[in-house]
C-alpha positions in Angstrom: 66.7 97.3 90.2 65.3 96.9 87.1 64.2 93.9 84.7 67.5 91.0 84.4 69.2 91.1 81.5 72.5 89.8 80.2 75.2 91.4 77.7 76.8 89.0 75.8 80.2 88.4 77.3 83.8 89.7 75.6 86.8 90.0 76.6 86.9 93.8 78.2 83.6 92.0 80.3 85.8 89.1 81.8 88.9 91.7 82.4 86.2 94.5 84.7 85.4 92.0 86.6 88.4 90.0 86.9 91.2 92.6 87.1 89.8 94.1 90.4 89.5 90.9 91.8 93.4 89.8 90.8 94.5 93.5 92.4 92.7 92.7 95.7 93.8 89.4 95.5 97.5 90.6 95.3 97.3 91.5 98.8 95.3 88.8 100.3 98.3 86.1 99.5 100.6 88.6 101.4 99.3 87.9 104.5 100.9 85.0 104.9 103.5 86.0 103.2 104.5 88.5 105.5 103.0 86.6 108.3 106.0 83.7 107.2 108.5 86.5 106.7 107.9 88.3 109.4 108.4 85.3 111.8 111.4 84.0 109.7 113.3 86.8 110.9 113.7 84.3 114.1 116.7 81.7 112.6 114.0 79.1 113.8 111.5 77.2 112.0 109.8 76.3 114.7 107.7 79.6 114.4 107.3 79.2 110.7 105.7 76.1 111.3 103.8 77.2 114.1 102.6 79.7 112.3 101.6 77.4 109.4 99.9 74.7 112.0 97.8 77.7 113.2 96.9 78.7 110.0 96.0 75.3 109.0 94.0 74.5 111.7 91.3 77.9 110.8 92.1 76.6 107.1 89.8 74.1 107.7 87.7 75.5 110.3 86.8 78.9 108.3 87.4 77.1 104.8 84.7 74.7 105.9 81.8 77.4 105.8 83.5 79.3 102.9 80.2 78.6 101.0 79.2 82.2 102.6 81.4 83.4 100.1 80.5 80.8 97.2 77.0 80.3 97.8 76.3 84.6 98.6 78.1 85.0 94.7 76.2 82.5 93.0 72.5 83.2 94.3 73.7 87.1 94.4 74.5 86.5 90.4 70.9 84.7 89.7 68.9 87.6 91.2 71.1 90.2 89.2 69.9 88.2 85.9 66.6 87.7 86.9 66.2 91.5 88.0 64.3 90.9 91.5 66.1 93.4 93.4 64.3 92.0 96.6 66.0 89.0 96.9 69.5 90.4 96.3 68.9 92.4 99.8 67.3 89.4 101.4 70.3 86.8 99.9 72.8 88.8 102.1 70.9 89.5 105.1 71.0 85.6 105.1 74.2 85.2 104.5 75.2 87.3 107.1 72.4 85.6 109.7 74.0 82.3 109.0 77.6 84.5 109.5 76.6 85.5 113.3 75.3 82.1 114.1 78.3 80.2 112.6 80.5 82.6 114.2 78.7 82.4 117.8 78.9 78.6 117.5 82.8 78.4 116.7 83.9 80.6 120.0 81.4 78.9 121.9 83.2 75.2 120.7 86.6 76.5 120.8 87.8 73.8 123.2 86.7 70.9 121.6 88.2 72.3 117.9 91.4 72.8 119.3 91.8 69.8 121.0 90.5 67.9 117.7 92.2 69.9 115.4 96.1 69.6 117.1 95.2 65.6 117.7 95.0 65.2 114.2 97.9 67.6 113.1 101.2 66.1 114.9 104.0 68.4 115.0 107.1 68.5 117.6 106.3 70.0 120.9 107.4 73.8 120.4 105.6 73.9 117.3 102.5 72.8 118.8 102.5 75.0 121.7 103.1 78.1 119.5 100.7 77.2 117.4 97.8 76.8 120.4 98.1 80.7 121.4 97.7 81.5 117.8 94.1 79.7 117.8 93.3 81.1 121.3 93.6 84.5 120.1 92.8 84.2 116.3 88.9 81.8 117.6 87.7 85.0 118.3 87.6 86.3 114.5 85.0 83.8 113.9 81.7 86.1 113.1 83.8 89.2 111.6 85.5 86.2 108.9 82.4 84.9 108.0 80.7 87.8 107.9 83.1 89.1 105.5 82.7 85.8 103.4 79.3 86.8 103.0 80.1 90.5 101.5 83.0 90.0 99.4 81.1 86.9 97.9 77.6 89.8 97.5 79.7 92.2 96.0 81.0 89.4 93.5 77.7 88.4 92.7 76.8 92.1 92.2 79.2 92.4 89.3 80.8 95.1 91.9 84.2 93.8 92.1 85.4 97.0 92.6 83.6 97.2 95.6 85.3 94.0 96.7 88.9 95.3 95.5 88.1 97.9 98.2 87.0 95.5 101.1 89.8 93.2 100.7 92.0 95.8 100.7 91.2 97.4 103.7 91.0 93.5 105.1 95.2 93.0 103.9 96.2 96.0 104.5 95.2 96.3 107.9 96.4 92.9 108.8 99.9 93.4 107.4 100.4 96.4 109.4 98.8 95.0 112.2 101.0 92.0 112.4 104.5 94.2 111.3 103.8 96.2 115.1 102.7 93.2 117.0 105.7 91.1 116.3 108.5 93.0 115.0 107.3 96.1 117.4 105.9 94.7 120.5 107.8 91.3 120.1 105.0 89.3 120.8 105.7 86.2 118.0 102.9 83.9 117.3 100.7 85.6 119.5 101.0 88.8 117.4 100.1 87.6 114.5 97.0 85.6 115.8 95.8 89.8 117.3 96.7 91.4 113.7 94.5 89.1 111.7 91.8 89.2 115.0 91.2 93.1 114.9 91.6 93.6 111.3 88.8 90.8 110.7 86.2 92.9 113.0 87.3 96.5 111.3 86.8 95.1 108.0 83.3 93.8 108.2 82.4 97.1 109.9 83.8 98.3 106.5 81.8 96.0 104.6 78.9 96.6 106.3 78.3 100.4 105.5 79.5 99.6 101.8 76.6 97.2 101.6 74.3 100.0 103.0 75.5 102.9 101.0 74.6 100.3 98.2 71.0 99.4 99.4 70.6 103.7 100.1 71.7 104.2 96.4 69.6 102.1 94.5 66.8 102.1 96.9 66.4 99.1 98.1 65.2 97.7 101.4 65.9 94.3 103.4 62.7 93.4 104.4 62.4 91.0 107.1 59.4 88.5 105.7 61.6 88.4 102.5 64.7 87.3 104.1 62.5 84.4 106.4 60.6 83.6 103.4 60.8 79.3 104.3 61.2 78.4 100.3 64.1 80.8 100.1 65.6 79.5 103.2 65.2 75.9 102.3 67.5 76.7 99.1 69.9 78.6 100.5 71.1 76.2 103.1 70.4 73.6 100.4 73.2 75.3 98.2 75.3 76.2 101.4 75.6 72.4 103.0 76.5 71.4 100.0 79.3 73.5 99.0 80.0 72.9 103.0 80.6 69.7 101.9 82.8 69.8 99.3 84.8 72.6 101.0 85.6 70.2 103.7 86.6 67.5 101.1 88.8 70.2 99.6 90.4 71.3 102.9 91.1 67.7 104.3 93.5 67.1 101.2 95.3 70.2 102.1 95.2 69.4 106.0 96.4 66.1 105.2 99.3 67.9 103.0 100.7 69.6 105.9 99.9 67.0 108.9 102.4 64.7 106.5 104.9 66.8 106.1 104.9 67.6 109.5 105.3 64.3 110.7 108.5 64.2 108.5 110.1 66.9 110.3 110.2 70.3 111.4 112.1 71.3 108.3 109.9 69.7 105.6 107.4 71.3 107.1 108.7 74.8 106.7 109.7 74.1 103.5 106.1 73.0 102.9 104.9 76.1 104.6 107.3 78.1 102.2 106.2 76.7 98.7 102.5 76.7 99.5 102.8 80.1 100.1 103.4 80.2 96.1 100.5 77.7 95.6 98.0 80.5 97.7 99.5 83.3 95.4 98.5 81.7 92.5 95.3 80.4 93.5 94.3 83.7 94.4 95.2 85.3 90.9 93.4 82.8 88.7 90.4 83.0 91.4 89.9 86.9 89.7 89.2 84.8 86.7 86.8 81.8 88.6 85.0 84.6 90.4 84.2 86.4 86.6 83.0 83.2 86.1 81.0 82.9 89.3 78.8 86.4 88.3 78.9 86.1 84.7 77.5 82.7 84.4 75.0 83.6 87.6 73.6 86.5 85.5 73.6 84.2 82.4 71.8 81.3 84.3 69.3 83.7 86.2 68.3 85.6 83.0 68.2 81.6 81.6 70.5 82.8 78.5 72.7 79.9 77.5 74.7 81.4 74.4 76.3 84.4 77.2 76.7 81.0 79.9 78.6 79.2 77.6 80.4 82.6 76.2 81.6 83.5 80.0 82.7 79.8 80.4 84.9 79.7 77.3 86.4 83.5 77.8 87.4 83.3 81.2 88.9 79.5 81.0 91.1 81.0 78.1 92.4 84.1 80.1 92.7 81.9 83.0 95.2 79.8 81.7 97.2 82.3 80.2 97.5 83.9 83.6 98.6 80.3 84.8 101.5 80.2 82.3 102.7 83.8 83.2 102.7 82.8 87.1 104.6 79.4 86.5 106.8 80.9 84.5 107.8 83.7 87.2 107.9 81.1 90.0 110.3 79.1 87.9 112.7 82.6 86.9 111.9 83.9 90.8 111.5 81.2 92.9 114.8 80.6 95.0 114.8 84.2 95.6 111.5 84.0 97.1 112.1 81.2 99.0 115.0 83.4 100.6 112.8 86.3 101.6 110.2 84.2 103.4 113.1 82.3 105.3 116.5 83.0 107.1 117.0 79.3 108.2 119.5 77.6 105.9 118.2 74.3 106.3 114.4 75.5 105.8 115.6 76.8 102.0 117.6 73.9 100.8 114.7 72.0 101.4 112.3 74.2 99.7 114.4 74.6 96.8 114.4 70.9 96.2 110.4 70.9 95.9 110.6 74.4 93.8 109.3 72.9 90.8 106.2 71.2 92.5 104.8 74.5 93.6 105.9 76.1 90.2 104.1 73.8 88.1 101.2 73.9 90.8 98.9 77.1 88.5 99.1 74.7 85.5 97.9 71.3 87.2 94.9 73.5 89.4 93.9 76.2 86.9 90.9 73.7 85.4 89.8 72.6 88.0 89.5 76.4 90.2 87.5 77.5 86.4 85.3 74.6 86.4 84.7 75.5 90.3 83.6 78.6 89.5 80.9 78.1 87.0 79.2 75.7 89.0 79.2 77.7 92.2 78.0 80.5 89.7 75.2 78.5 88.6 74.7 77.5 92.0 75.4 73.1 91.1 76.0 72.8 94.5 75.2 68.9 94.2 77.5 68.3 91.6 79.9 70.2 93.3 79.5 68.0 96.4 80.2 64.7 94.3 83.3 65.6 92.4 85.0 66.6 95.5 84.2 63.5 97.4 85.6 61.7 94.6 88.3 63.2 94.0 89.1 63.4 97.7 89.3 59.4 97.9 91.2 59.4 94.8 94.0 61.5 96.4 93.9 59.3 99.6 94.7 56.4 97.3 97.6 58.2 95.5 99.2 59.5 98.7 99.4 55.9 99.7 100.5 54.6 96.5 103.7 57.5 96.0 104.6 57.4 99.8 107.9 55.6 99.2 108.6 58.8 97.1 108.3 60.6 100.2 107.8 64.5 99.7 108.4 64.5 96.6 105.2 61.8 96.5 103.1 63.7 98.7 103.5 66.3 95.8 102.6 64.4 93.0 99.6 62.9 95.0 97.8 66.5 95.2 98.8 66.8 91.2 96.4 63.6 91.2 94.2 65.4 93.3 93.7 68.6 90.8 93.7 66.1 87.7 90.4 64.2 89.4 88.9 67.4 90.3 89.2 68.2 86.5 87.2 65.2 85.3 84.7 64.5 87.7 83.3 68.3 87.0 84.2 68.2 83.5 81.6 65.4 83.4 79.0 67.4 84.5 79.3 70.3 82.2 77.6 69.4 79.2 73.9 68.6 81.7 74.9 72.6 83.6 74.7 74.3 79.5 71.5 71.9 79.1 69.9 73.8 82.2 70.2 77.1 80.6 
């Protein structure tokens, strides 16, 4: 690795890092998009919701230490700009040290998750059972999920988002066919979707794993051990990682809190629920290709301490960014109801979801400046800032969910509009200090 340098950011810059990023992305929305079709083939929503209930639950216990992923990109970025080839070895050895231990920890506490996790989510009986096999299979995913956190989010900071395309391919793919024989081949419901995301997890971080080392082979670099214990390293890198722990948490509890509402409204509302944010994920995970250019592109700007390409990368990729968040409203809007009547058979299930449509379409053009602003500041690794605007805006939803409940769903909606709007200002206020730091 040679000296850190950046090139001044354009457009054909944002779009070779983000385009590979938006096709692998394509894929990782269908899992649940299949795993909700697939199980809709039953005319019962009770699996649709136990699906969703599982899902939800390793939403917030896999979300919670996505700063693998956030934390690996940003720091990954910084040594890129600042050419010290060591450290971009040593940054995902740790990662992926912290990956094992995390994992280890989660199977070892699986009782006392589960038990916490489906007293806090009420749903009716059936759903609740179904949705306790899922986590007794899926618990065991644990070290192979965060482990791939770790690479995806190296790769990203690399600037090799091919790479990534590649990894989170071979993740989807393998899951999608995985789940397609276990259910609708074996018949094994619930259970076979838990084993299909389980296996493909472990094969994919094996993938990962020799990409990574193929990488280090290539440009001849080595993970030295004294490096990757080095304490002042450490220090920063669970600094960075509690942080963004943090907010992660404060992030999933609105969204846990989301779908424990709706659930206590009904088992239909919460399929319905389960439907549309199915188109919420889909377009989170297309204008994430443009937060992750922002991740690496301001990480290499900050590292090589070159304000003029920080503040380019900011301004190109917010502008493509929302552009991709028109195009996806739009298409939700033209293709909605016939989405809603591939992911569901039950008649009941797509009234309801059809009544919310426009929620969930309008959802890429309430969240798009808020996922932007997330990703420069995990790129320039502002992990305390970060930490602060979520708690914020966290409280602020709480209030707003109490204040619309007598609007019912259709409040519970608008309070996580509020939600995106206070992310949006309480990181907005820290910008101008982040472009001073440069």
């Amino acid at each position: 690795m040679g000296k850190g340098a950046t090139v001044f950011p354009g457009h054909r810059s944002v779009l070779r890092i983000a385009l590979p990023v938006m096709l692998s992305n394509v894929s990782t929305p269908l899992i649940g998009v299949v795993d909700t079709a697939i199980v809709g083939r039953i005319p019962d929503p009770v699996y649709i919701g136990a699906v969703a209930l599982g899902a939800l639950v390793f939403t917030f216990v896999f979300w919670a230490f996505g700063f693998l992923r956030m934390g690996t990109t940003g720091l990954t970025a910084q040594a890129l700009g600042a050419g010290d080839g060591e450290e971009l070895a040593a940054g995902l050895g740790r990662a992926l040290l912290i990956a094992a231990v995390v994992g280890g920890v989660l199977i070892a506490l699986q009782w006392p998750i589960r038990e916490m996790a489906f007293g806090l989510i009420e749903g009716s009986e059936r759903v609740e059972a179904l949705a306790r096999r899922y986590f007794d299979i899926r618990i065991w995913a644990a070290p192979a999920t965060l482990a791939n956190y770790a690479l995806l989010g190296w790769f990203i900071g690399l600037g090799r988002t091919d790479i990534g395309l590649v990894l989170q391919l071979v993740l989807n793919i393998a899951n999608i066919a995985l789940d397609a024989w276990f259910v609708l081949g074996l018949g094994l419901d619930v259970r076979g979707v838990a084993m299909g995301t389980l296996f493909a997890e472990y094969f994919a971080a094996l993938v990962g794993l020799a990409m990574a080392i193929r990488h280090f082979r290539l440009h001849g670099v080595q993970m030295r051990l004294a490096r990757l214990l080095l304490a002042d390293r450490l220090r920063r890198t669970l600094a960075v990682n509690r942080d963004i722990m943090i907010r992660s948490l404060a992030l999933i509890v609105v969204f846990v809190w989301f779908m424990a509402e709706g659930a206590r409204r009904g088992d239909v509302t919460l399929a319905a629920n389960a439907v549309l944010m199915q188109f919420v994920s889909m377009s989170a995970y297309f204008l994430d290709g443009l937060a992750f250019a922002a991740e690496a592109m301001v990480g290499r700007a900050l590292g090589a301490r070159d304000r003029a390409a920080l503040t380019a990368s900011a301004r190109l990729t917010t502008i493509w960014a929302a552009a991709v968040a028109c195009l996806v409203s739009a298409t939700y809007f033209v293709l909605g109801p016939w989405i809603i009547d591939l992911l569901t058979a039950d008649p009941a299930t797509r009234e309801a979801a059809r009544a919310y449509l426009p929620w969930a379409a309008l959802a890429p053009l309430a969240g798009v400046w808020a996922f932007q602003l997330d990703g420069i500041f995990i790129g320039a690794t502002r992990s305390v800032e970060m930490r602060k605007a979520m708690l914020v805006s966290l409280l602020v939803f709480i209030v707003a969910w109490w204040l619309l409940r007598p609007w019912g769903n259709h409040g519970l909606w608008a309070a996580l509009y509020v939600n995106y709007l206070a992310r949006t200002l309480a990181l907005g206020r820290y910008y101008p200090a982040l472009v001073r730091s440069a």
